[in-house]
N, C-alpha and C positions, 0 to 999 in steps of 0.2 A: 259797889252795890249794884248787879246787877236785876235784882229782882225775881230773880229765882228763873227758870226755865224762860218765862215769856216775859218781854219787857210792857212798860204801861203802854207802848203804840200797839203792842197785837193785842191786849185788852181791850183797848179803845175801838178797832178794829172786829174783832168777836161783839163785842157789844153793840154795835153798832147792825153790826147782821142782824144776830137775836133781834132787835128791837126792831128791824125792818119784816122780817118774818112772821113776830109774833103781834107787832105792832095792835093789827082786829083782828076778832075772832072770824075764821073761815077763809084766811089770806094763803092758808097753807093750802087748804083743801082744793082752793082755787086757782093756783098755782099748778097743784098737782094733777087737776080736770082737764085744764088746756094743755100740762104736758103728753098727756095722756091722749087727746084729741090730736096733736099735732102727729104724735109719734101712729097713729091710727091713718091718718092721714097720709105719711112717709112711705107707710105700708103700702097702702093701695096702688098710690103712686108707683112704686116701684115694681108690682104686682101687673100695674098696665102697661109700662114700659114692657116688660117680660111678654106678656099679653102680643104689642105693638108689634117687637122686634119676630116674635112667631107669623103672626100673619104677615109680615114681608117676607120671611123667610118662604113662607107658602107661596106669596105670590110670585117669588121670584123662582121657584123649582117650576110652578105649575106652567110661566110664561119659558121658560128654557125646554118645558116636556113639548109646548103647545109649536115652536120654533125648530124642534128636532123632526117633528110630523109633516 
């Protein structure tokens, strides 16, 4: 008797999600707010890294042009 597809520990398991999820109302919304801020966040970051890496890039042509003169 396996219990068809899933046995009672992935039950108890799903169950236990759902009820951490659903637990209060607005825990999803707020979950989904700060995923969303984070991943806004990554962005940027990685936006000024690109940012960072051009202005060296600049500075290091401009000091090798200013070195050849």
């Amino acid at each position: 008797m396996s219990g068809g597809i899933f046995g009672i520990w992935q039950w108890l398991v799903v169950g236990l999600i759902v009820v951490l999820l659903f637990a209060r109302p607005g825990k999803i919304s707020g979950l989904m707010g700060d995923f969303g801020k984070g991943l806004s966040n990554f962005r940027k970051g990685m936006k000024d890294e690109g940012n960072d890496k051009k202005n060296i890039e600049e500075e290091v042509t401009d000091n090798t042009d200013k070195n050849k003169s």
